[in-house]
N, C-alpha and C positions, 0 to 999 in steps of 0.2 A: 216692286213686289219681290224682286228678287234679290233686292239690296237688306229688303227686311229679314227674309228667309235664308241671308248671309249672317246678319247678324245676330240671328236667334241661335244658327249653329253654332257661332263663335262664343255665345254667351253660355249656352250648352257645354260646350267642350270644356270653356275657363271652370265653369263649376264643379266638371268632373275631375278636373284636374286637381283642384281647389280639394275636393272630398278623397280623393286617391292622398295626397298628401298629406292631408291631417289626420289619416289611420294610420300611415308609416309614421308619423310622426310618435303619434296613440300608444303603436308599439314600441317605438324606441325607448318610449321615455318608460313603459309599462316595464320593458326589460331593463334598463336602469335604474328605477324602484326598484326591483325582484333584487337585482343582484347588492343592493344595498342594504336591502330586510336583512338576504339572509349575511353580508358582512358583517352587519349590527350585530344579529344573534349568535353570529362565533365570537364576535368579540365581547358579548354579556356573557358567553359560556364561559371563556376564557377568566373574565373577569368571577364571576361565582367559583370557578374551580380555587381562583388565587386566593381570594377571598377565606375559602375553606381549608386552605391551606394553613391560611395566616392563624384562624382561628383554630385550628385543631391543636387539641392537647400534646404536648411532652409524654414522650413514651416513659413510662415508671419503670426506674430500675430500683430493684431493692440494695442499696448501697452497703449495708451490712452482709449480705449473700455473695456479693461480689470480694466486697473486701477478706471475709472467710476462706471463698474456696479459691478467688485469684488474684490477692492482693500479694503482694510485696512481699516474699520468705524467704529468710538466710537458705537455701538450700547446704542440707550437710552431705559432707564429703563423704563418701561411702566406697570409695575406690577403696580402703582397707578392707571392706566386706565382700574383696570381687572373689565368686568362685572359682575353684577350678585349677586355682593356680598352683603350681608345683614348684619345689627348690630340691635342689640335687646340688650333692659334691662328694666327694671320697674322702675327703676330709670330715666331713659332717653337717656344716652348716643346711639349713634350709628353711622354710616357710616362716611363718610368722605365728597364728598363736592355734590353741589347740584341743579338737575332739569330733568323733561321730558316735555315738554309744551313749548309753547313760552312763560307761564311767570316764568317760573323756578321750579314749581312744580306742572304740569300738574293736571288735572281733571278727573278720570275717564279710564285715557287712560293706564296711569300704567309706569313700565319704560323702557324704549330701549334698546336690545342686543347687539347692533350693535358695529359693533370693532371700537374702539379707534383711533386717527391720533393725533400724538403728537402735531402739529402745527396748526388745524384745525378743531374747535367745531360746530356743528353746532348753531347757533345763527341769529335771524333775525335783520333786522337794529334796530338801539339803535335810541330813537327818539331821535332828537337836544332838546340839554341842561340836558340829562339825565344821571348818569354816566355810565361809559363805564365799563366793566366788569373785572376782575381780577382773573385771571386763582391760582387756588389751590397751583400750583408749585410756581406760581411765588408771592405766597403771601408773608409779611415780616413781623412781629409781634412786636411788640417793646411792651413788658410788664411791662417797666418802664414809659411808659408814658399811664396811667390812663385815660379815659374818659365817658360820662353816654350815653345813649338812652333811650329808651321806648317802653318796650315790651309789647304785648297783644295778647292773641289768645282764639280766642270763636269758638262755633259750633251754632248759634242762629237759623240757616237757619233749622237745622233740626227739630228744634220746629214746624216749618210748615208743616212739612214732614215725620212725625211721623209713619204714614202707609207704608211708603216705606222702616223706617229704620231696618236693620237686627234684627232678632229674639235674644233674649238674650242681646241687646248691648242698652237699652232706660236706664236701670240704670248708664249707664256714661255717659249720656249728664245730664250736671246741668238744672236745673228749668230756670235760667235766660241765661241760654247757655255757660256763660263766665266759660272757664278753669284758663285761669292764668292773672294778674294785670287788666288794666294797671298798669305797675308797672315799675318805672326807676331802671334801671340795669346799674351796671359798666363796661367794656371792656376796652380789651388793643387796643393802635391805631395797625390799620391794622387787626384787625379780623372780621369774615364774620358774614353775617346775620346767618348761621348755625349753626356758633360757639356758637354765642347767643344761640339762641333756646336750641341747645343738652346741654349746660351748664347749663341754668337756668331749663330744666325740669328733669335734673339731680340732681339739688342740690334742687330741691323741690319735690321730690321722684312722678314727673308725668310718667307716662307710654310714651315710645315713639321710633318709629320706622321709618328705613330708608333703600334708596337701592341705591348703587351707580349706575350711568349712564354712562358710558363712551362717549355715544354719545355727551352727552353734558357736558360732565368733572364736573360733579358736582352730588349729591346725592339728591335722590327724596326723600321727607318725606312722609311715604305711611301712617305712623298714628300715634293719636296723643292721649293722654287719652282711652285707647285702640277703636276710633273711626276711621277708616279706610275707604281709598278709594271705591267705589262700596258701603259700608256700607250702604246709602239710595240715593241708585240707579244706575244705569251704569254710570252718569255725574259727581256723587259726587267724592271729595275728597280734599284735603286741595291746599288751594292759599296764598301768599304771598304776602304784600304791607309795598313798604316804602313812608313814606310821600302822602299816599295817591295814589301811583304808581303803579301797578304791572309789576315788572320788567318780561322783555319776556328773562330770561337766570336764571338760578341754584342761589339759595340761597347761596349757600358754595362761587358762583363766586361774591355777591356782597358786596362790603367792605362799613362796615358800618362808618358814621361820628357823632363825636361830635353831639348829640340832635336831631338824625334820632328818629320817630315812627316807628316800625317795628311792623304791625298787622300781625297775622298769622288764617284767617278765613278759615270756612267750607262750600264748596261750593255743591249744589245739582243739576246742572244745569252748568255745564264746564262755571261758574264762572258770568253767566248772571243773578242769584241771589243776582251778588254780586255789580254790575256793571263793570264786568270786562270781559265780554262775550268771549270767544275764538273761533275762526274761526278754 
C-alpha cells in the first residue's frame, strides 16, 4: 500500500514538473515570437521607407530661372567707378573723369556717394545740337593725331566777394582774377576737357584738386590754385564752359574738338554770377 501511494506521488510530482516546464517553455518561445514580429516589422518599415525613397520624385528645378539669375556672368570691372577717391598734387595732376551738378562740376553741393551702375549715369537731356557725352571707358585717344584749343580759368567773381572768401586763402586769387591763359594748348584727338585742365595745371606747377563721382562717371574738380568749393560761400565753386556752353554732365565725359574754348571759372552763386544759374 505504501509502495503504491509512493508511486502515485512520484507520478504526481513528474507531471507537475512535466506542466511547470512546458509553460517556461510556452513563454520562452511566446517572447521569441514577440521579439521576432516586432524585428520583422522595423525591418518592413525600413524597407517601405527605402522603397519610397526610391520611388519619390526629382525635386524640379526651373533650369532657365537658375541659369538667369545664377548662371555664369563676365562680372564687369567697376573698380573705375569706386567713390570717394581723391588725387591731389601741387603740380596739378589728379582723379580721373568728371562732375556733380547738372553742368559737370557742380557748385557748392560737393560730390555724390552714390554707387555706381555701369550702363547708367545719371545725366539730364543734352540740348539739341549740343554734343552728346563720352563715357571715360569708352574714350579712345589717338596721340598721333595732334590738335589745339583754348584754355582759360579765372576766379574774377571772388573780387566781389572778398568778405565771404575763407580766412587765409585772399593771397591766391590774382588782383585781375585770371589763374591761367587764355592760352591755346595742344591735345591728342579724343581727350576730354579734364585731360586738358590736369595736364596743363600740371605742367605749369598750378595747384589742383579732384574727386571722382561715380554717380555721374566722371571727376568733380573741387579746386583749383588752392581756391575751393564753399571757399566764399556755400554756392561757390568751380564751373566749366565750352564755347560758351555749360555743359550739364562731368568734364572727363566731354570730348574736346579741333578750336573748342574751354573756360574753367569761379562761381559764388551756383553759377548765377556767372550766367549759368543752376536749378
Amino acid at each position: 500500500m505504501r509502495q503504491k501511494t509512493k508511486r502515485l506521488g512520484l507520478c504526481l510530482l513528474l507531471v507537475l514538473t512535466l506542466l511547470l516546464g512546458g509553460c517556461q517553455t510556452s513563454a520562452v518561445k511566446q517572447e521569441q515570437a514577440s521579439t521576432e514580429t516586432a524585428a520583422a516589422d522595423t525591418a518592413e518599415q525600413k524597407q517601405e521607407t527605402t522603397e519610397r525613397e526610391d520611388t519619390k520624385e526629382p525635386e524640379y528645378i526651373d533650369g532657365d530661372y537658375v541659369d538667369e539669375h545664377y548662371g555664369d556672368q563676365e562680372e564687369e570691372d567697376l573698380s573705375k567707378y569706386k567713390t570717394g577717391s581723391s588725387t591731389k598734387t601741387a603740380t596739378g595732376s589728379t582723379g580721373t573723369s568728371g562732375t556733380t551738378g547738372s553742368n559737370g562740376n557742380t557748385t557748392g553741393t560737393g560730390s555724390s556717394g552714390e554707387a555706381a551702375s555701369a550702363d547708367n549715369y545719371y545725366t539730364d537731356p543734352i540740348p539739341e545740337g549740343k554734343p552728346i557725352p563720352v563715357e571715360p571707358q569708352d574714350q579712345v585717344v589717338d596721340s598721333g593725331k595732334q590738335l589745339t584749343c583754348t584754355l582759360y580759368v579765372e576766379c574774377s567773381t571772388i573780387l566781389n566777394n572778398m568778405d565771404d572768401l575763407t580766412e587765409g586763402k585772399a593771397d591766391w586769387v590774382p588782383s585781375d582774377g585770371v589763374i591761367y591763359g587764355p592760352k591755346t594748348v595742344t591735345f591728342s584727338a579724343g581727350e576730354s576737357v579734364y585731360d586738358i585742365l590736369q595736364r596743363e595745371m600740371r605742367n605749369n606747377r598750378i595747384h589742383m584738386e579732384s574727386q571722382f563721382t561715380a554717380m555721374y562717371n566722371s571727376a568733380y574738380v573741387q579746386g583749383i590754385n588752392n581756391l575751393y568749393e564753399k571757399d566764399c560761400g556755400e554756392l561757390s565753386g568751380w564751373m566749366y564752359c565750352v564755347n560758351g556752353w555749360y555743359p550739364n554732365y562731368g568734364c572727363s565725359r566731354y570730348q574736346v574738338q579741333s578750336g573748342d574754348v574751354i573756360e574753367w571759372h569761379y562761381t559764388c552763386d551756383l553759377g548765377n554770377d556767372l550766367g549759368a544759374g543752376m536749378s
